[in-house]
C-alpha positions in Angstrom: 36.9 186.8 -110.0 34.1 185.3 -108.1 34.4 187.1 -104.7 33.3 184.7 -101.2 31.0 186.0 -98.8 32.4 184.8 -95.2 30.8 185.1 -91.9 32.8 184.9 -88.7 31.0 183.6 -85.6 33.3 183.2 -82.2 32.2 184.8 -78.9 35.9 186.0 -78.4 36.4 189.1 -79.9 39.9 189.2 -80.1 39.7 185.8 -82.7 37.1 187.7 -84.5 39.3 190.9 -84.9 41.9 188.5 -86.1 40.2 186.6 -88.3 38.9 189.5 -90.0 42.5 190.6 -90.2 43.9 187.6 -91.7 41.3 186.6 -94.1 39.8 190.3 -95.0 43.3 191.5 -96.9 42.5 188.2 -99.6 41.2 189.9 -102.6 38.5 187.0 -103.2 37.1 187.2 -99.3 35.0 189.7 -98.0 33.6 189.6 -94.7 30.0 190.5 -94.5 29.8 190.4 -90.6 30.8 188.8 -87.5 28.3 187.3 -85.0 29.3 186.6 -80.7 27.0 183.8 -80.5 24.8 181.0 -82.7 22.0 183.2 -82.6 23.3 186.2 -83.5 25.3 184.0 -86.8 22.0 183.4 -87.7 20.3 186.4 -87.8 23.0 187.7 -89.6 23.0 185.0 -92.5 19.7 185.9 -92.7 20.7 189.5 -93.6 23.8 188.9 -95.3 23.8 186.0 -97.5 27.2 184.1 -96.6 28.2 181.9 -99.0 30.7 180.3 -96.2 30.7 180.2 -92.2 33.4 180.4 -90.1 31.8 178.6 -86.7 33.2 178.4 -84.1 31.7 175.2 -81.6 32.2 176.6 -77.9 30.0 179.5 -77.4 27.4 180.4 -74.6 23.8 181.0 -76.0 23.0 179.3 -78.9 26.2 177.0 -79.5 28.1 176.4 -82.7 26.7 173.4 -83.0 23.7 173.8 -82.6 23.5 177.2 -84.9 25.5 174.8 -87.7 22.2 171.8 -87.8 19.6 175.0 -87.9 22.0 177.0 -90.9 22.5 173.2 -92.7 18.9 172.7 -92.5 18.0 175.6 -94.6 16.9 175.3 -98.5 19.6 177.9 -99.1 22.1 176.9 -96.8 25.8 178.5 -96.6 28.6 176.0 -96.2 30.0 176.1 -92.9 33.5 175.4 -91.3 33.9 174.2 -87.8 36.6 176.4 -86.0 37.7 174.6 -82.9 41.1 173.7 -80.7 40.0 170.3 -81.3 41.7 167.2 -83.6 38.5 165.3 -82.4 36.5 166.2 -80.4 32.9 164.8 -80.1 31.4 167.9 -81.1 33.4 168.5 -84.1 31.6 164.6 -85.2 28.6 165.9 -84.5 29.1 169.2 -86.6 30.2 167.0 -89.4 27.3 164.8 -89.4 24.9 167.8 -89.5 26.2 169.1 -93.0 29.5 170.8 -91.8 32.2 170.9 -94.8 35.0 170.0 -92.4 36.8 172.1 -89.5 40.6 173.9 -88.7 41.9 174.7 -85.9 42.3 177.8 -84.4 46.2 177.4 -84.4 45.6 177.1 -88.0 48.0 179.2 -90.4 46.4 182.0 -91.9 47.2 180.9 -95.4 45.7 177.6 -94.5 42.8 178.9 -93.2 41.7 181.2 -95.9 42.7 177.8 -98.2 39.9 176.1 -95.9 37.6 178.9 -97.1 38.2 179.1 -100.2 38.3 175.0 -100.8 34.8 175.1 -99.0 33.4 177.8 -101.2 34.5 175.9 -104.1 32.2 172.2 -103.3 35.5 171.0 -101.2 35.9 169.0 -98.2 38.3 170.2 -95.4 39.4 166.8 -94.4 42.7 165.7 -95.2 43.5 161.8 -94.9 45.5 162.1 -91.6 42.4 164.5 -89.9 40.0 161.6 -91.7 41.8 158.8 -90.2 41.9 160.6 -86.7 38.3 161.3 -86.7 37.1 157.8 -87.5 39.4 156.8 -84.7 37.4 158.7 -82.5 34.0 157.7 -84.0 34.9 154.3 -83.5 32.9 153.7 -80.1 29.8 155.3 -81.5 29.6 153.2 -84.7 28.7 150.0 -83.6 25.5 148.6 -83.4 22.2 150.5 -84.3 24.4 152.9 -86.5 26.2 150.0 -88.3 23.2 148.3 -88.7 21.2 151.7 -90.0 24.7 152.8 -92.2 24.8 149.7 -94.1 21.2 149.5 -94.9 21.6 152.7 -96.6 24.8 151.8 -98.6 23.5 148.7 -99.8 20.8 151.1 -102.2 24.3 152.0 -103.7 25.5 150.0 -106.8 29.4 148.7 -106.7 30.4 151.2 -108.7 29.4 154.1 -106.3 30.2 152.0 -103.3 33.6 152.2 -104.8 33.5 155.9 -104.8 32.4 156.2 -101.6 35.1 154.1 -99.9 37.6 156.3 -102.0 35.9 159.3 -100.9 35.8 158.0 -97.0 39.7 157.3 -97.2 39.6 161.7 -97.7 40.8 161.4 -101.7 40.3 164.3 -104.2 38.6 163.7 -107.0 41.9 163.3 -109.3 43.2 160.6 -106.7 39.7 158.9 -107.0 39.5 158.8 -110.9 43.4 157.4 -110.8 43.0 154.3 -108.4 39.4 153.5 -109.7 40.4 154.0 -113.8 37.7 156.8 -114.5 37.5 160.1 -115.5 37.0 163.1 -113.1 33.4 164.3 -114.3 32.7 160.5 -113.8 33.3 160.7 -110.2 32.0 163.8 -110.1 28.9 162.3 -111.4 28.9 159.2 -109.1 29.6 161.4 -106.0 26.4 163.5 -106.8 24.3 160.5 -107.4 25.7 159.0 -103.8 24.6 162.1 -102.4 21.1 162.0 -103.4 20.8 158.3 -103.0 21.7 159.1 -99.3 20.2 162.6 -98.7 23.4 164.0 -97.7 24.8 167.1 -98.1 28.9 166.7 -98.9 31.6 164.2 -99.1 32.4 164.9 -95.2 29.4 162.9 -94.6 29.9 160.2 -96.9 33.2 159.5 -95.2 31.0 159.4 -91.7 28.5 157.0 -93.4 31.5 154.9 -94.7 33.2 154.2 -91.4 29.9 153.7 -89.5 29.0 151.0 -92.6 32.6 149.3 -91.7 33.5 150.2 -95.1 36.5 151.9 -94.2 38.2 149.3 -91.6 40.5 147.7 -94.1 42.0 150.8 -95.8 42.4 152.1 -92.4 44.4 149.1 -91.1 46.6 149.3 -93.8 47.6 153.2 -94.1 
């Protein structure tokens, strides 16, 4: 049994104690620290070797945001999930776009939660097609223009066959759901999502769903879920 390395960051003690609670008892979870602050999360990465990172976005000091860009930007960087009380919230976009693997919320289930985690830790999104559909909602004012313009420059390098993929993967689909509707096998899309990744420079599906919607790929699928 392959045992995850998690790191809680949230300047609230009390979540952190609970956290811990919840997702410590998991025999696949152990909890290598707990950080107050952005700073302190990295410092502690640094020392501990997460494999996942439970952020949390409000925080004085060094914010979760800003503490998620520096940890994404590293060669050997740990996944990380955005905890928030958030559906949409600008930040949590913002998270997303810098490499986050998707987000809960903090009146999240336990058993969800540590699903979250453990989903993450395996190469998973945390984005369901209701959260997905939500957050391209909210993106919607801040895709037009220069971004549109810059987002469908960078699909076009894409041949149809991955452009299909990465609609599929924008509409929040599994791998098995993306294989069924496009007639292909899982390692196939498995393969075309890791090419669409390097063809982009992005880190994980979250953000070839972001890159979708801002290319206006998504529009039509959205319109008729």
């Amino acid at each position: 049994m392959t045992v995850i390395r998690l790191l809680l960051v949230d300047d609230d003690p009390l979540v952190r104690a609970g956290l811990s609670f919840m997702l410590g008892g998991a025999d696949d979870v152990e909890i290598v620290g707990e950080a107050a602050d952005g700073a302190e999360a990295e410092a502690l990465v640094d020392r501990t070797r997460p494999d996942v990172v439970l952020m949390d976005i409000r925080m004085p000091g060094v914010d979760g945001l800003t503490a998620t860009e520096r940890l994404r930007g590293r060669a050997d960087a740990p996944q990380v999930v955005v905890l928030t009380t958030f559906h949409a919230d600008e930040q949590v976009l913002r998270a997303l776009r810098a490499g986050a693997a998707g987000f809960v919320l903090k009146d999240t289930p336990p058993a969800q939660i540590l699903d979250a985690v453990r989903r993450v830790a395996a190469g998973d999104p945390v984005l369901s097609p209701a959260v997905t559909r939500r957050l391209m909602a909210h993106a919607a004012g801040t895709a037009a223009g220069t971004r549109r313009t810059r987002a469908r420059a960078r699909i076009a390098t894409l041949n149809d066959r991955e452009r299909e993929v990465a609609v599929a993967v924008g509409r929040g689909l599994a791998n098995a759901a993306v294989a069924a509707e496009l007639y292909m096998s899982v390692p196939t899309v498995k393969t075309h999502v890791s090419r669409i990744l390097a063809k982009l420079d992005l880190d994980n599906r979250v953000q070839i769903a972001l890159l979708a919607y801002d290319a206006g790929l998504l529009d039509e699928h959205l319109d008729d879920e």
